[in-house]
N, C-alpha and C positions, 0 to 999 in steps of 0.2 A: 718762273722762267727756267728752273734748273729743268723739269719736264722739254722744254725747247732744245737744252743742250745734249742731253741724252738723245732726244728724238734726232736731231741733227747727226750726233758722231753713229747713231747707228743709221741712220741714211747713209752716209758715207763708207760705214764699214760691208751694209749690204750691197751698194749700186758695186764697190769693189769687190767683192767676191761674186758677184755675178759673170762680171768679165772673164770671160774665158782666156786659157793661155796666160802669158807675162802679163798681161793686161792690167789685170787687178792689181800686182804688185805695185807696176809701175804709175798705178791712180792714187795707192796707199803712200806711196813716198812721195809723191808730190803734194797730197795733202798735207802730210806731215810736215814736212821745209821745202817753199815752192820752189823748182825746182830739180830737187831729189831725183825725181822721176828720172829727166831726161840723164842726168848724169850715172845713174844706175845704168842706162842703155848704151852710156860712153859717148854722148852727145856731150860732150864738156863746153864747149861754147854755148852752144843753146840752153843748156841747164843755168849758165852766169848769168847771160843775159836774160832769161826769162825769170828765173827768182832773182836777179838782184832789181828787175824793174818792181815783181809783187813788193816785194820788204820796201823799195824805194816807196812806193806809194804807200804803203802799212804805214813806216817809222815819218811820212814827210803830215801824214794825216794826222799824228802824234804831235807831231810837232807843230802843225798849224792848229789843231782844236785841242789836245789838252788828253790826259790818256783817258778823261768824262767824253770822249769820241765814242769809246769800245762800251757800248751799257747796256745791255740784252734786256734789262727789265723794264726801264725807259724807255729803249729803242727798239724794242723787239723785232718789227720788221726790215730796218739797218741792219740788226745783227744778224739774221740769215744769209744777208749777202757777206756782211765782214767776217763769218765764219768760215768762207771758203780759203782764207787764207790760212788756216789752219791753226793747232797749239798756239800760236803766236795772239791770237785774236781772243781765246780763253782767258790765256795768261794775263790778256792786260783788261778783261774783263775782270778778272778776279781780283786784280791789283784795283781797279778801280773801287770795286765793293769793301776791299780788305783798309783801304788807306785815305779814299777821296770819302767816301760814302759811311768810312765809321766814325771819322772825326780824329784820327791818327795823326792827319798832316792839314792842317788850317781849323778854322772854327765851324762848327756848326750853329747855321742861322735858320730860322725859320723863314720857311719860302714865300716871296714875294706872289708866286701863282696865285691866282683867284681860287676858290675851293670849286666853283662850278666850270671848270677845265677838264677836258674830254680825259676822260682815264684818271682823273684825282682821285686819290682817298678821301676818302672823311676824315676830316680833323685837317692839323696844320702837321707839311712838313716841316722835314728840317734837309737841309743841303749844304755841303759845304761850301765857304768863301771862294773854293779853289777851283769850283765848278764852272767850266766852261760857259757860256751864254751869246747870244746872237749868232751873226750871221758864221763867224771865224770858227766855233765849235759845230754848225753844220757843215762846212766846209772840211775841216777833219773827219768827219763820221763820212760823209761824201767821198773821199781820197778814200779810206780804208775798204769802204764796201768797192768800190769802184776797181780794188788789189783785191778781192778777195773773188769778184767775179772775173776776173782777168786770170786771175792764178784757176779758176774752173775751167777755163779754158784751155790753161799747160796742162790740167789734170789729162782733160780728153786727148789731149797731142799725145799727151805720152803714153798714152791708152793706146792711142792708135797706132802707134809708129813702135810700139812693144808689139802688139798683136801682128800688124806688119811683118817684122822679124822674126815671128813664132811661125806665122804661114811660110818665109823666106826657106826656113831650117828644115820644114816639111819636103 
C-alpha cells in the first residue's frame, strides 16, 4: 500500500501543477490544511468555515471509530477518499501502523476472521485489542472519507476562484 501513497500525493502534486495561474498553489494548500487555500486568497471566513468543517469531520470520524478508521492497507479503497484530507489522513495512518498495529499500545491477539475472507493471508493474524470493530468503526472511516471528499471539493473552489482572480488582474 505504500505504492497507493505515493501514487496518490503524486496525483496530487500533478493535477496541481497542471493548473494554470494561482491555481495550483491555491489546490496545493488546501491539500495540505483544508482550508489553506482559500485563506491564502484572503477569503478568511470561507477558509474557517470550510476547513474547520473537513478537520470537524476528520477529528469526529476519530472519535467515533478509533484512529483503526484511517488504515490504507485494510481499507484501501476508504483511504483514497480519506486522503483527500490531506497529511492529516497519513499522519494518522501512520500512527495507526506505528502504535495500534505493532502492539505498542493494547495486546496483540490473534484474529477472530475466518482464514477464507476476501483479501486474508494465509496463516493467522494478529490484531490488536484496541482495534475498532462493527458498525461504530465503519462509521468513523465513513466520516473521514466523507472530509476528505468534501475538503476535494474546497480544493477545486479554491482552484477556481484563484484562477478567477488571476484572469480578474489580467
Amino acid at each position: 500500500m505504500l505504492l497507493l501513497s505515493k501514487t496518490f500525493i503524486l496525483l496530487v502534486i500533478g493535477v496541481g501543477a497542471a493548473l494554470a495561474g494561482r491555481g495550483w498553489l491555491a489546490y496545493l494548500l488546501a491539500w495540505a490544511l483544508p482550508g489553506l487555500g482559500h485563506w491564502w486568497l484572503g477569503e478568511r471566513r470561507r477558509a474557517v468555515l470550510a476547513g474547520g468543517s473537513v478537520i470537524g469531520l476528520f477529528a469526529a470520524g476519530l472519535l467515533i471509530g478509533g484512529l483503526d478508521s484511517v488504515d490504507q492497507r485494510e481499507d484501501g479503497p476508504w483511504f483514497l477518499a480519506q486522503a483527500w484530507n490531506g497529511p492529516i489522513a497519513f499522519l494518522a495512518d501512520f500512527g495507526n501502523e506505528q502504535v495500534l498495529k505493532s502492539g505498542r499500545v493494547g495486546e496483540l491477539v490473534p484474529s477472530p476472521a475466518p482464514a477464507s475472507a476476501p483479501g486474508a493471508p494465509p496463516g493467522q493474524t494478529m490484531v490488536s485489542t484496541l482495534k475498532g470493530i462493527g458498525v461504530v468503526n465503519d462509521v468513523g472511516t465513513l466520516y473521514i472519507a466523507l472530509g476528505g471528499l468534501m475538503n476535494l471539493v474546497v480544493m477545486l473552489d479554491a482552484t477556481a476562484r484563484a484562477r478567477r482572480a488571476s484572469e480578474e488582474e489580467e
